[in-house]
GUMI-88860 format. One record per residue: residue in one letter; x, y, z of N, C-alpha, C, O in turn. Coordinates in Angstrom, 2 decimals, always signed. Example, Ala and Ser with C-alpha at 12.3 -4.5 7.8 and 13.67 -1.06 7.14 Angstrom:
REM GUMI-88860
<"a",<+13.19,-5.69,+7.80>,<+12.30,-4.50,+7.80>,<+13.20,-3.30,+7.80>,<+14.24,-3.32,+8.46>>
<"s",<+12.85,-2.25,+7.08>,<+13.67,-1.06,+7.14>,<+12.90,+0.03,+7.87>,<+13.41,+1.14,+8.04>>
END
This chain:
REM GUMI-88860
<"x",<+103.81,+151.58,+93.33>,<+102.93,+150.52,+93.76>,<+103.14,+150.34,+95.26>,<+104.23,+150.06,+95.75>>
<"x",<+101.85,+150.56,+96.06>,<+102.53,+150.31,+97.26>,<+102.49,+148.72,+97.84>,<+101.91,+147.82,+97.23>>
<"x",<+103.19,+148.54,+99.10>,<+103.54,+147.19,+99.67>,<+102.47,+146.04,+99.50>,<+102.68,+144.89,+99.12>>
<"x",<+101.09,+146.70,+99.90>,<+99.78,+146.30,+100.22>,<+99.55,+145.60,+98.12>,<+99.42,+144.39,+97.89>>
<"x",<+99.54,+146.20,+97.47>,<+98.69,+145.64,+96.02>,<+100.19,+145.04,+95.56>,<+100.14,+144.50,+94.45>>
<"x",<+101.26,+145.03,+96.07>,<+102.16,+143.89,+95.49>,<+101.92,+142.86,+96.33>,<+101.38,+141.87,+95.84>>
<"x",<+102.25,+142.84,+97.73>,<+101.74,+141.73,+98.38>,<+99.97,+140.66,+97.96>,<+99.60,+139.57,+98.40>>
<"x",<+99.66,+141.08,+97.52>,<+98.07,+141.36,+96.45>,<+98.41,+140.31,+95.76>,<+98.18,+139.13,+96.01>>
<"x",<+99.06,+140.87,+94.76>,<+99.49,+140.23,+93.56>,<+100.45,+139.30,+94.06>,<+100.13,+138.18,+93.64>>
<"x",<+101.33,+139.25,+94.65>,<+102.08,+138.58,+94.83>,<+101.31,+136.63,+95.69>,<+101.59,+135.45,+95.48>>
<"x",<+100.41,+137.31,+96.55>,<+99.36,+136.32,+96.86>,<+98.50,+135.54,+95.59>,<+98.59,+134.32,+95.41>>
<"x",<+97.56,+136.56,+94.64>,<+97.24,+136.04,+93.54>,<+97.99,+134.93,+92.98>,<+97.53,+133.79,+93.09>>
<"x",<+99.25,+135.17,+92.30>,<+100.67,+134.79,+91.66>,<+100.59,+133.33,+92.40>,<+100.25,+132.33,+91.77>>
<"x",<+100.93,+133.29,+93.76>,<+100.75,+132.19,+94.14>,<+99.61,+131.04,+94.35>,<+99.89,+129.85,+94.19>>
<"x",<+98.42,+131.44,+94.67>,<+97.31,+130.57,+94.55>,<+97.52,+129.94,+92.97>,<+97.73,+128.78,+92.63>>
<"x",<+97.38,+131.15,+92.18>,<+97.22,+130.84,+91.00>,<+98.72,+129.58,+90.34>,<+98.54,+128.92,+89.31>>
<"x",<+99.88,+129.48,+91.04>,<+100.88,+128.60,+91.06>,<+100.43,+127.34,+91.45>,<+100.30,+126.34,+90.75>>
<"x",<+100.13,+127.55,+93.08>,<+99.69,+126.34,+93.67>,<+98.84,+125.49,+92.94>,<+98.99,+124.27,+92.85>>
<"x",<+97.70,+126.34,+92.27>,<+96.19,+125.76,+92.38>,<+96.88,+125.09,+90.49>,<+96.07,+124.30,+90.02>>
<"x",<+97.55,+125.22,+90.00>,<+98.34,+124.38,+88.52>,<+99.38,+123.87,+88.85>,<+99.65,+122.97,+88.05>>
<"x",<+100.11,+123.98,+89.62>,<+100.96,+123.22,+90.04>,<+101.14,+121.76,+90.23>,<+101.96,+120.99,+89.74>>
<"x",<+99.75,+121.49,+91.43>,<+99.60,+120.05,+91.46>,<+98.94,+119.00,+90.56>,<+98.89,+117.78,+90.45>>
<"x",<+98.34,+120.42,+89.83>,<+97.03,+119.52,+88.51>,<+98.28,+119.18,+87.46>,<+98.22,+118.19,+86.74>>
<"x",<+99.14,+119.86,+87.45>,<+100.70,+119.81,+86.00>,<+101.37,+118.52,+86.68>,<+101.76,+117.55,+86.03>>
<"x",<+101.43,+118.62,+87.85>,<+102.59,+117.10,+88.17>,<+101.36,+115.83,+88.30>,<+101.67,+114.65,+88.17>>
<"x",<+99.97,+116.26,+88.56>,<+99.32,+114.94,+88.77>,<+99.14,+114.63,+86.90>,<+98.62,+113.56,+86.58>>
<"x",<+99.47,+115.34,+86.10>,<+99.08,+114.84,+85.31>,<+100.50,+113.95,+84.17>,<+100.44,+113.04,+83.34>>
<"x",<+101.68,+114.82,+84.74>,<+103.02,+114.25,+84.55>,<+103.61,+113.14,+85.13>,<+104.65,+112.51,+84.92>>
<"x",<+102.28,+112.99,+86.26>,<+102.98,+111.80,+86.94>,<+101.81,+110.48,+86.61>,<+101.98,+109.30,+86.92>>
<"x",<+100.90,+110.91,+86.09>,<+99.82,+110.03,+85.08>,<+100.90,+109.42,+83.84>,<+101.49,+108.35,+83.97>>
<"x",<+100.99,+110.02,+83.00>,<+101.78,+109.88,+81.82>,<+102.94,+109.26,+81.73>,<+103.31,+108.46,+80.87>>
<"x",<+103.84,+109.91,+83.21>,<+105.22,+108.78,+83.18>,<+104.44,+107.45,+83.43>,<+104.32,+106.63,+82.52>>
<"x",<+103.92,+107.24,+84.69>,<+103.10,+106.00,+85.16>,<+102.53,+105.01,+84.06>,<+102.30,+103.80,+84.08>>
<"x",<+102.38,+106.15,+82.93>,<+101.61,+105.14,+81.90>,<+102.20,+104.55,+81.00>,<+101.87,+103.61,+80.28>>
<"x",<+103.55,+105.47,+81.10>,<+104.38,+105.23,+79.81>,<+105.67,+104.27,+80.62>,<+106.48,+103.84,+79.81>>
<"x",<+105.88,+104.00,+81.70>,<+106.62,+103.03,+82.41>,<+105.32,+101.68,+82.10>,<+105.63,+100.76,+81.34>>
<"x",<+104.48,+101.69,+82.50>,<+104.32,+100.67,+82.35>,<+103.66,+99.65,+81.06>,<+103.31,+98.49,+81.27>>
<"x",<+103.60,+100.18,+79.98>,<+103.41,+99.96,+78.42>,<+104.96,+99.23,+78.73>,<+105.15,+98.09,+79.15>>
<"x",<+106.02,+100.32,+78.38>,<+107.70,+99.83,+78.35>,<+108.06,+98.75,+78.75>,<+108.86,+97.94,+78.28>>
<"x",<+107.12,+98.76,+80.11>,<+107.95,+97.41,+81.03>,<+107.25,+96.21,+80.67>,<+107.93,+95.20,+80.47>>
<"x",<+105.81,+96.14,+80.55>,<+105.26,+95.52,+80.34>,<+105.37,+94.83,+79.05>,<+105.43,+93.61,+79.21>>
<"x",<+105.41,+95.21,+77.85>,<+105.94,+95.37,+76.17>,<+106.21,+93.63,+76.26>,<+105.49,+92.71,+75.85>>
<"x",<+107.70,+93.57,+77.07>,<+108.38,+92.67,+76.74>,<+108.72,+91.89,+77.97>,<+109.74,+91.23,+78.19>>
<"x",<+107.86,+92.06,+78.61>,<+108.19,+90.85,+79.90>,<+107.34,+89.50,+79.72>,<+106.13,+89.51,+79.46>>
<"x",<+108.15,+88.27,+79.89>,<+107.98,+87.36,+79.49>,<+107.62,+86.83,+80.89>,<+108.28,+87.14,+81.88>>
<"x",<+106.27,+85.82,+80.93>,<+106.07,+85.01,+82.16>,<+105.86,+83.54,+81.74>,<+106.07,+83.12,+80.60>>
<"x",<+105.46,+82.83,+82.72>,<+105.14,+81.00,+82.33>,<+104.09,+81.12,+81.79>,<+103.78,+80.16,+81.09>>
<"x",<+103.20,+82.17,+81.85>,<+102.00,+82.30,+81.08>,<+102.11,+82.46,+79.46>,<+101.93,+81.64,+78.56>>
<"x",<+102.48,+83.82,+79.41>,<+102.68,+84.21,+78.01>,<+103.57,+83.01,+77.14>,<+103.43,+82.83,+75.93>>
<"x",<+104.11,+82.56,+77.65>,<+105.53,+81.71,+77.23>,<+104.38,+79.90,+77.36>,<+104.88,+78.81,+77.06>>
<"x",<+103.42,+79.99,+77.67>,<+103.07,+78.67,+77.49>,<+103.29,+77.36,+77.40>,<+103.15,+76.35,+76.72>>
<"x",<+103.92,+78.05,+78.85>,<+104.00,+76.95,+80.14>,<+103.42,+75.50,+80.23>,<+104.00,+74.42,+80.13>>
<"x",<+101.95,+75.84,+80.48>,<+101.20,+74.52,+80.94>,<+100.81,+73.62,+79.24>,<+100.58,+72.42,+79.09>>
<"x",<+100.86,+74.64,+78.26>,<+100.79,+73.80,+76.79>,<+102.32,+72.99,+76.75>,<+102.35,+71.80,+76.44>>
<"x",<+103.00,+73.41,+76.93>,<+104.51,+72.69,+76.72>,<+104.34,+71.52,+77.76>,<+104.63,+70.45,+77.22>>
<"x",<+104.12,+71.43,+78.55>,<+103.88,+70.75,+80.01>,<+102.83,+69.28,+79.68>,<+102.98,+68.07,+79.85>>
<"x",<+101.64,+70.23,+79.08>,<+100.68,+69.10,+78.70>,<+100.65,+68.36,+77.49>,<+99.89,+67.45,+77.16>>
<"x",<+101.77,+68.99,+76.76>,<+101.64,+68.05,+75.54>,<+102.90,+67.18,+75.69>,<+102.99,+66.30,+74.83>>
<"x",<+103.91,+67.22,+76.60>,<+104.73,+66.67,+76.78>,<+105.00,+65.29,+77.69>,<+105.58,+64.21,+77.53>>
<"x",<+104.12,+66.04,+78.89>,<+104.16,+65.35,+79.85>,<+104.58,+65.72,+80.87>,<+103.85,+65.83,+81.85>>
<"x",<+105.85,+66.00,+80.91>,<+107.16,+66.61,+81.01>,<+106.97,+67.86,+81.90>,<+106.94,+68.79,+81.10>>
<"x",<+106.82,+68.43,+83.34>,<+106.93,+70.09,+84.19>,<+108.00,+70.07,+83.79>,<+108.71,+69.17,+83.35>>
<"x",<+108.26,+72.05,+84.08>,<+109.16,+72.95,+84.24>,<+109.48,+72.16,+85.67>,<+108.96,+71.20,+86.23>>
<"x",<+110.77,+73.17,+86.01>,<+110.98,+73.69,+87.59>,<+110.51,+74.87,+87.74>,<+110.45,+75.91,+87.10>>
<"x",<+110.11,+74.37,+88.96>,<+109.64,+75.83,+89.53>,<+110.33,+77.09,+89.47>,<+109.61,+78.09,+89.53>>
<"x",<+111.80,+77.28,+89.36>,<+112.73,+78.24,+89.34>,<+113.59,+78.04,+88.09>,<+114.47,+77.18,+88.09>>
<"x",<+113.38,+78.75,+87.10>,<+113.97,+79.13,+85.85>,<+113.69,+80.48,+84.93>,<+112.68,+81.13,+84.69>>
<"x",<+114.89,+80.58,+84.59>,<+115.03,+82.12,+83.94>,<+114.02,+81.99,+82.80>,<+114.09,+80.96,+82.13>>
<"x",<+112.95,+83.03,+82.44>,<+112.56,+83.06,+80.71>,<+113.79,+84.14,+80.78>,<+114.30,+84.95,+81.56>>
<"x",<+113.97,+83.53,+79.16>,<+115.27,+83.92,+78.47>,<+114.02,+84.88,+76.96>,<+114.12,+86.07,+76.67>>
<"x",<+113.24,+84.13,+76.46>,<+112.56,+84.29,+75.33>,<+111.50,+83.35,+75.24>,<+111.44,+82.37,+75.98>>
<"x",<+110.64,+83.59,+74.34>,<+109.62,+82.60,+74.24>,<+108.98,+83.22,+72.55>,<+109.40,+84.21,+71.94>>
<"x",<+107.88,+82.27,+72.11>,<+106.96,+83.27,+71.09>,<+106.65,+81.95,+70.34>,<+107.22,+80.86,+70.22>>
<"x",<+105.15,+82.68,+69.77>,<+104.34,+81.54,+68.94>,<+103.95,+82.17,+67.65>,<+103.15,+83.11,+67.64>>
<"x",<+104.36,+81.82,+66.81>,<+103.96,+82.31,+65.17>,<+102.60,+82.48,+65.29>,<+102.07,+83.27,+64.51>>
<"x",<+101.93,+81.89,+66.11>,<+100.24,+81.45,+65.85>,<+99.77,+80.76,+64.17>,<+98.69,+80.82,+63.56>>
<"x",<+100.99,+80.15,+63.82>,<+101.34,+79.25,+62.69>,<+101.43,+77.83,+62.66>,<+101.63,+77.12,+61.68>>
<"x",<+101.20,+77.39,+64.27>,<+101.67,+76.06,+64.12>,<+103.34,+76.10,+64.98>,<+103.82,+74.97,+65.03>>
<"x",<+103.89,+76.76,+65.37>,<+104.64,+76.89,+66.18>,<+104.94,+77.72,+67.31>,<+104.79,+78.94,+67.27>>
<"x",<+105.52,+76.91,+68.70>,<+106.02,+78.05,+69.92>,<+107.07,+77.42,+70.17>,<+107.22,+76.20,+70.12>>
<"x",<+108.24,+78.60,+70.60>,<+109.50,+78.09,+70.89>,<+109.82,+78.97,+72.52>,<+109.31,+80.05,+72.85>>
<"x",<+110.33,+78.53,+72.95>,<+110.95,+79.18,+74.35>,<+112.63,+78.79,+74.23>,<+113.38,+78.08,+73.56>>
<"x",<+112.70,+79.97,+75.59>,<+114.58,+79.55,+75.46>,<+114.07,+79.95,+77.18>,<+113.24,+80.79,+77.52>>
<"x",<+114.65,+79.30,+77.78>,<+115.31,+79.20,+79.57>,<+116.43,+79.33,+80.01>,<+117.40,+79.25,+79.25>>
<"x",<+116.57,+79.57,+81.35>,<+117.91,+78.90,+81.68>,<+117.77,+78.28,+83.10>,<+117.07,+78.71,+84.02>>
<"x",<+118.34,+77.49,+83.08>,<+118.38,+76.40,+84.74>,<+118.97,+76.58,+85.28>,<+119.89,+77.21,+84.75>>
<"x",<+119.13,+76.32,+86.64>,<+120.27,+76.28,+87.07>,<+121.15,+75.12,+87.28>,<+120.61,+74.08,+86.90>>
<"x",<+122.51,+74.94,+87.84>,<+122.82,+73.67,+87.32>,<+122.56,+72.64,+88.81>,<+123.52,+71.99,+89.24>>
<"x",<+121.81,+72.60,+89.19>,<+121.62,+71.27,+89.88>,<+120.35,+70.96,+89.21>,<+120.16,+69.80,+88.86>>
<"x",<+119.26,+72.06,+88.94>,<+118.05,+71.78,+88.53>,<+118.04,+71.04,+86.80>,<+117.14,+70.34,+86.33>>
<"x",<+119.44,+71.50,+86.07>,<+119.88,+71.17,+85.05>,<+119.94,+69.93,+84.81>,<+119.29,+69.37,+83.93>>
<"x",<+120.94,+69.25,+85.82>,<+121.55,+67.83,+85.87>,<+119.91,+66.75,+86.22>,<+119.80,+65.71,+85.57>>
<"x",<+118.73,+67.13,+87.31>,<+117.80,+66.80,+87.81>,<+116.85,+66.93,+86.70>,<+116.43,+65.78,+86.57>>
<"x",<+116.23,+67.72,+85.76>,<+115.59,+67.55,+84.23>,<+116.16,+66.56,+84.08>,<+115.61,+65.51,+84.40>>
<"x",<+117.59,+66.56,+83.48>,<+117.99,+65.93,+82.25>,<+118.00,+63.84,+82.86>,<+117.65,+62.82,+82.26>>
<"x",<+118.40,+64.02,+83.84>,<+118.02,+62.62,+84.42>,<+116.87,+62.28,+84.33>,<+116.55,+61.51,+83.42>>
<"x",<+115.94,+62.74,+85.21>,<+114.00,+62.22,+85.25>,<+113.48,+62.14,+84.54>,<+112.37,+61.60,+84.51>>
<"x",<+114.36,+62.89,+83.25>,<+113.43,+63.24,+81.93>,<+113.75,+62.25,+80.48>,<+113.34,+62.22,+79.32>>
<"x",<+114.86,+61.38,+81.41>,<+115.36,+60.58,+80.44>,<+116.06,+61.15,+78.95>,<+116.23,+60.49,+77.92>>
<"x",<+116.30,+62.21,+79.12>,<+117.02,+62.76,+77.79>,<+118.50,+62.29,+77.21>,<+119.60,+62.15,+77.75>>
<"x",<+118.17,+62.16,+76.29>,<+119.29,+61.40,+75.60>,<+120.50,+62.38,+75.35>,<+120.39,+63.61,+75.44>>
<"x",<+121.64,+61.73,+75.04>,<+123.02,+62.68,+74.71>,<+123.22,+62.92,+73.48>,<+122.86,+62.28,+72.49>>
<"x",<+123.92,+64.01,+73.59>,<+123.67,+64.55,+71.21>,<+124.74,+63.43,+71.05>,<+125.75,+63.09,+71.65>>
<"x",<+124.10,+63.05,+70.06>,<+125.18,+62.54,+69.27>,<+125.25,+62.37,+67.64>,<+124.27,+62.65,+66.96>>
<"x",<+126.36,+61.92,+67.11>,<+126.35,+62.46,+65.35>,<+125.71,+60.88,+65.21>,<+126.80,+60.38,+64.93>>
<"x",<+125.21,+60.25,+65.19>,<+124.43,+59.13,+64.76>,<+122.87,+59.13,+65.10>,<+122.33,+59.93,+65.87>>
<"x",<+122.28,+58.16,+64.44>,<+120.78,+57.95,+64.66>,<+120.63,+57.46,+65.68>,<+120.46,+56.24,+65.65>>
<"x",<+120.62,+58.24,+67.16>,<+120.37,+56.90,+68.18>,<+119.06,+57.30,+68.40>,<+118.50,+56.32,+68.89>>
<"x",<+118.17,+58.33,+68.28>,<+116.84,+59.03,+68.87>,<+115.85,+58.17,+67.82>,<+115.87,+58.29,+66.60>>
<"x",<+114.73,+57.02,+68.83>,<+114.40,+56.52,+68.05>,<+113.15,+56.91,+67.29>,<+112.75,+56.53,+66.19>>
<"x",<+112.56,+57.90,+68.31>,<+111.70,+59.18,+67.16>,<+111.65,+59.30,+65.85>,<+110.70,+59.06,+65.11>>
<"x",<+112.91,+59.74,+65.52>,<+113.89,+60.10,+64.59>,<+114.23,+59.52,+63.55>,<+114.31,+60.02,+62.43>>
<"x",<+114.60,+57.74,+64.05>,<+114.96,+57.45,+63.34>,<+114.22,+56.65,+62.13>,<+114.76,+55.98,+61.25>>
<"x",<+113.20,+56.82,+62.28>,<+112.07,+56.64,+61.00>,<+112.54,+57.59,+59.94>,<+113.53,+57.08,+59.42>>
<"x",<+112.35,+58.42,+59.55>,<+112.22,+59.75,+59.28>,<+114.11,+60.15,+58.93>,<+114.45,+61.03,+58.14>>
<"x",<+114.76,+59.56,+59.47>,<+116.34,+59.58,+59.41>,<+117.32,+61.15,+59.24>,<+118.19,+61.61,+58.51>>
<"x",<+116.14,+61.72,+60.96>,<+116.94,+62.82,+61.16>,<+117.51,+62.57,+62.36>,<+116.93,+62.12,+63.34>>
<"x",<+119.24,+63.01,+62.25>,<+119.83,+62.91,+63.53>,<+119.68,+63.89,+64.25>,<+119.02,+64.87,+63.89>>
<"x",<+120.59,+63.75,+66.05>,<+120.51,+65.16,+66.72>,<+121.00,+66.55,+66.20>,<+120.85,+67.63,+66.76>>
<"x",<+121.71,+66.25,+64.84>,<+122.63,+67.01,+64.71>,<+121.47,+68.51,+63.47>,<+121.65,+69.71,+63.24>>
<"x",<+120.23,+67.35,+62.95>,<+119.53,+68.31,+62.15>,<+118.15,+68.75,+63.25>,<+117.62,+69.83,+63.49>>
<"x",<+117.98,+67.73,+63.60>,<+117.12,+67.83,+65.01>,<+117.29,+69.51,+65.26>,<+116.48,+70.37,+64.93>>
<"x",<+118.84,+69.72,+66.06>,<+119.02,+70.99,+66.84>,<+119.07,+72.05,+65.36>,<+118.76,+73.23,+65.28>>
<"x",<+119.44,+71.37,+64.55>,<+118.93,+72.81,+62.82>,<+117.86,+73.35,+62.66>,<+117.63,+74.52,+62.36>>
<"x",<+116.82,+72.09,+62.96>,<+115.46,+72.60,+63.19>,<+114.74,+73.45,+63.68>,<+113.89,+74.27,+63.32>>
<"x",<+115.51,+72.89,+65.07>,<+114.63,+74.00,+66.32>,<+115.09,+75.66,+66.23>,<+114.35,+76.64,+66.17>>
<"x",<+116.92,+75.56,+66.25>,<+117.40,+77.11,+65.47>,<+117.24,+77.72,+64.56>,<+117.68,+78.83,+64.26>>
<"x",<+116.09,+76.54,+63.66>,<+115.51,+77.91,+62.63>,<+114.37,+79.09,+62.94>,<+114.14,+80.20,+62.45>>
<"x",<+113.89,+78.45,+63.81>,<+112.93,+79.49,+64.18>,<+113.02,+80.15,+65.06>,<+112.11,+80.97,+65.23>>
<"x",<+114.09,+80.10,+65.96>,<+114.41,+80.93,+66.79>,<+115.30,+82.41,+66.47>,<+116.38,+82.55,+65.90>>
<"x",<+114.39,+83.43,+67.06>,<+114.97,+84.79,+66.41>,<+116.60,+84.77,+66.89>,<+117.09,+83.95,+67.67>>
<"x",<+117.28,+85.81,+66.25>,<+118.57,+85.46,+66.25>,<+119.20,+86.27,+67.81>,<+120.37,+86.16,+68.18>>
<"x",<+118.40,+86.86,+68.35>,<+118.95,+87.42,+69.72>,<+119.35,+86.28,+70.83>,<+120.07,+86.54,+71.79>>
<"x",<+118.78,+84.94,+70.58>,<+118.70,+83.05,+71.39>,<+120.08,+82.87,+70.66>,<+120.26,+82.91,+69.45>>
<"x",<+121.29,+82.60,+71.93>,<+121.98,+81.67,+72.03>,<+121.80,+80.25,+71.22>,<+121.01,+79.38,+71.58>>
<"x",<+122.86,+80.13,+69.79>,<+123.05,+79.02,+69.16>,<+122.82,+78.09,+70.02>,<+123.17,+78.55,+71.10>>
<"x",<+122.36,+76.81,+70.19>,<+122.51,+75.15,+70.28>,<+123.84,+74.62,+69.76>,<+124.17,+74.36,+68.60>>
<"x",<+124.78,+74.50,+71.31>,<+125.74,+73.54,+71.12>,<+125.45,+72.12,+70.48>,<+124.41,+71.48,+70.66>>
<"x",<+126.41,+71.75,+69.78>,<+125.80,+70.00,+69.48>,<+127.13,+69.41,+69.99>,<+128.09,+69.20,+69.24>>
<"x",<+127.12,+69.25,+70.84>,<+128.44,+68.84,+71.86>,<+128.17,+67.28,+72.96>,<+127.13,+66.63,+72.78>>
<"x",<+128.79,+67.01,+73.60>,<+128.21,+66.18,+74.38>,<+127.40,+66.69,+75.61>,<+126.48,+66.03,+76.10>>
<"x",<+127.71,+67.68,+76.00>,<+126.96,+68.71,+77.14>,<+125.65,+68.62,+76.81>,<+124.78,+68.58,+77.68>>
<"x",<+125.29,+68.58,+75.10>,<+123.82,+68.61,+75.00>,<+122.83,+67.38,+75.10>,<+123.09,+66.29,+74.59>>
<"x",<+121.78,+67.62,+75.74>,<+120.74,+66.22,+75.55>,<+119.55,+66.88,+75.36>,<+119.15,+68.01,+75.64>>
<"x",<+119.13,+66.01,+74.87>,<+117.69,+66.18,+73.88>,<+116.28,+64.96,+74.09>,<+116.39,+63.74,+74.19>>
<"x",<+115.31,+65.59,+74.09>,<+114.16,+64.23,+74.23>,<+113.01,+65.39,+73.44>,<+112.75,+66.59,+73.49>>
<"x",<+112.57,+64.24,+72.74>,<+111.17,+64.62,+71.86>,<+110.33,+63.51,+72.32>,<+110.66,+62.37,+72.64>>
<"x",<+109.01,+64.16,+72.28>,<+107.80,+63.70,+72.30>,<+106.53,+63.83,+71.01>,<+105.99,+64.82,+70.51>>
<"x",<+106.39,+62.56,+70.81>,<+105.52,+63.05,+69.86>,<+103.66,+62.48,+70.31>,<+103.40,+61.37,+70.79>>
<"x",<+102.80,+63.38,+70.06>,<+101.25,+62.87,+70.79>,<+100.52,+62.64,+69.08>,<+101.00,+62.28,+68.01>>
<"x",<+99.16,+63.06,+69.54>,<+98.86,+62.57,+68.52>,<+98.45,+64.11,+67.37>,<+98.35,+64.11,+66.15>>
<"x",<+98.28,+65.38,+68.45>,<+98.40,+66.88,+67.67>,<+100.16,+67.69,+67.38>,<+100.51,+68.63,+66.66>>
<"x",<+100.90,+66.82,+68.30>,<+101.77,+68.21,+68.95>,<+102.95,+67.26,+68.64>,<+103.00,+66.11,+69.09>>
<"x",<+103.72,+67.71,+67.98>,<+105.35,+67.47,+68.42>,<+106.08,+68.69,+69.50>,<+105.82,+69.89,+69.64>>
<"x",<+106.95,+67.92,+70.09>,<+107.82,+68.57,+71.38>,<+108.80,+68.40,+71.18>,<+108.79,+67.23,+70.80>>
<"x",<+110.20,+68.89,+71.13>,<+111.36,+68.87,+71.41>,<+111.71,+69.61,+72.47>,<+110.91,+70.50,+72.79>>
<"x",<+112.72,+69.48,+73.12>,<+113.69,+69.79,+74.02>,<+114.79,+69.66,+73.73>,<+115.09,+68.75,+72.95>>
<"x",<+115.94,+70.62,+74.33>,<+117.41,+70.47,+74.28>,<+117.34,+71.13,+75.52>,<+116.36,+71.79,+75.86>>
<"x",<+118.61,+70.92,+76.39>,<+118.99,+71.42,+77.08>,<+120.61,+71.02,+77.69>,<+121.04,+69.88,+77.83>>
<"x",<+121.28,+72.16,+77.96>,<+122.67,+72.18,+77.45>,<+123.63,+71.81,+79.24>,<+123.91,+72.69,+80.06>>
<"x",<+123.86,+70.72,+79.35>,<+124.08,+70.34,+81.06>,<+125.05,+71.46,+81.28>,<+124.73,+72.14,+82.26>>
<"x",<+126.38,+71.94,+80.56>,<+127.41,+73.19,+81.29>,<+126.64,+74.54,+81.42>,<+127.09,+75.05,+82.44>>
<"x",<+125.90,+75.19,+80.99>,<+125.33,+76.33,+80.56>,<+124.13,+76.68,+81.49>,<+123.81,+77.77,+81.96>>
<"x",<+123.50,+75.30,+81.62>,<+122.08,+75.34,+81.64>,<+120.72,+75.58,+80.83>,<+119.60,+75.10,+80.91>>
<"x",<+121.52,+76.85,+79.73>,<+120.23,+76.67,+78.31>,<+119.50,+75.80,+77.71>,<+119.95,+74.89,+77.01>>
<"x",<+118.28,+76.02,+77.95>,<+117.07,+75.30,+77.59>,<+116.63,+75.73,+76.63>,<+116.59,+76.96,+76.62>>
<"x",<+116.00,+74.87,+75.13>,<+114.88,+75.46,+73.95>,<+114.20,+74.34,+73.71>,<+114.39,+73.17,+73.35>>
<"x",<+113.21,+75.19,+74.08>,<+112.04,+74.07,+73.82>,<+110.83,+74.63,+72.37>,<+110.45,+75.75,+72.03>>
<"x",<+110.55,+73.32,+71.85>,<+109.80,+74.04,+70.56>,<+108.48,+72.87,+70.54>,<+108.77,+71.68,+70.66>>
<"x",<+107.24,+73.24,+70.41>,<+106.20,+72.47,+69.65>,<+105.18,+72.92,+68.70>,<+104.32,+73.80,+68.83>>
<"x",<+105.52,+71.93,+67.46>,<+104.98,+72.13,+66.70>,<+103.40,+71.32,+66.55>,<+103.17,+70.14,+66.79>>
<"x",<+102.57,+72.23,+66.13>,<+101.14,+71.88,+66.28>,<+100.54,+72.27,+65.07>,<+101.11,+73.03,+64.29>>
<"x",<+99.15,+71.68,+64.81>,<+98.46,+72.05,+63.71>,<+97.91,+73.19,+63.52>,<+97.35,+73.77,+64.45>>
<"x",<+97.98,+73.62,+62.51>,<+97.31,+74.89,+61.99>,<+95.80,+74.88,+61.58>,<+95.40,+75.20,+60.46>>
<"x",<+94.91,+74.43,+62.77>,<+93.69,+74.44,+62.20>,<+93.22,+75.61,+61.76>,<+92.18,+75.27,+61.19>>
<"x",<+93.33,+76.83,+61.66>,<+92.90,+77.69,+60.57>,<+93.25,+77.59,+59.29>,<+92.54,+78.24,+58.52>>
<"x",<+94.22,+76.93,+58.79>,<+94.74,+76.69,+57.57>,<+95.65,+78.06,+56.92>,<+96.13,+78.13,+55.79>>
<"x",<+95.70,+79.04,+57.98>,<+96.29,+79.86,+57.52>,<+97.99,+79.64,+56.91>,<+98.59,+80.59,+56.40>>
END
């Protein structure tokens, strides 16, 4: 074979590299691109998804502007629960403005005390529906708690002053009857 028809081929060889080359990585780099962002996306939690301004408006009650989502989720049953975390000045600043009361093993929550559940089944409540990957609810003195009730929505809150962990839950009607 002389120099001339390998150099030939050897040119061929390459166009023919080049010219699949970039179509194989533009299309590998489609696919990672697509498949990073399904993954990431899957399970990222925002104030949106986590329903934010419903917790807010049936309560009364804002977030801070700066807090961890920890978890969130709504059966679409009649319940949404979130878990947070604060930080601790923003911790101590909730739990004051917000007037939240301190756990305690008696009926002091006067919500509650119709109905003659203390803080102690109160926080049983809210940990039942929370999947089990959410940090238990201390029932300690660290914890304080305030419920709201309107005229669709019950609200609870806990939030834990050493920690900063927040769970918030409201329960609402199931107008589909499902």
């Amino acid at each position: 074979m002389s120099i001339r028809k390998r150099n030939i081929e050897l040119e061929k060889r390459n166009e023919k590299g080049i010219s699949i080359q970039p179509q194989l990585l533009r299309k590998l780099a489609i696919v990672l691109l697509l498949s990073v962002s399904v993954f990431s996306c899957k399970n990222v939690k925002t104030k949106s998804t986590c329903e934010f301004d419903f917790f807010e408006n049936s309560s009364g009650i804002k977030f801070p502007e700066s807090v961890e989502i920890i978890d969130c989720e709504d059966d679409l049953e009649g319940l949404i629960w979130l878990n947070l975390k604060f930080d601790q000045k923003t911790t101590k600043d909730f739990i004051t403005e917000n007037e939240m009361h301190q756990y305690s093993d008696k009926l002091e929550n006067s919500l509650w005390k119709f109905a003659g559940i203390d803080d102690s089944e109160l926080i049983e409540s809210v940990e039942t529906y929370l999947n089990e990957k959410i940090q238990k609810i201390p029932k300690n003195q660290s914890t304080y708690l305030k419920t709201v009730e309107t005229e669709h929505q019950s609200v609870t809150y806990i939030i834990n002053k050493d920690s900063g962990y927040f769970w918030g839950q409201i329960g609402y009607p199931d107008w589909s009857g499902d």
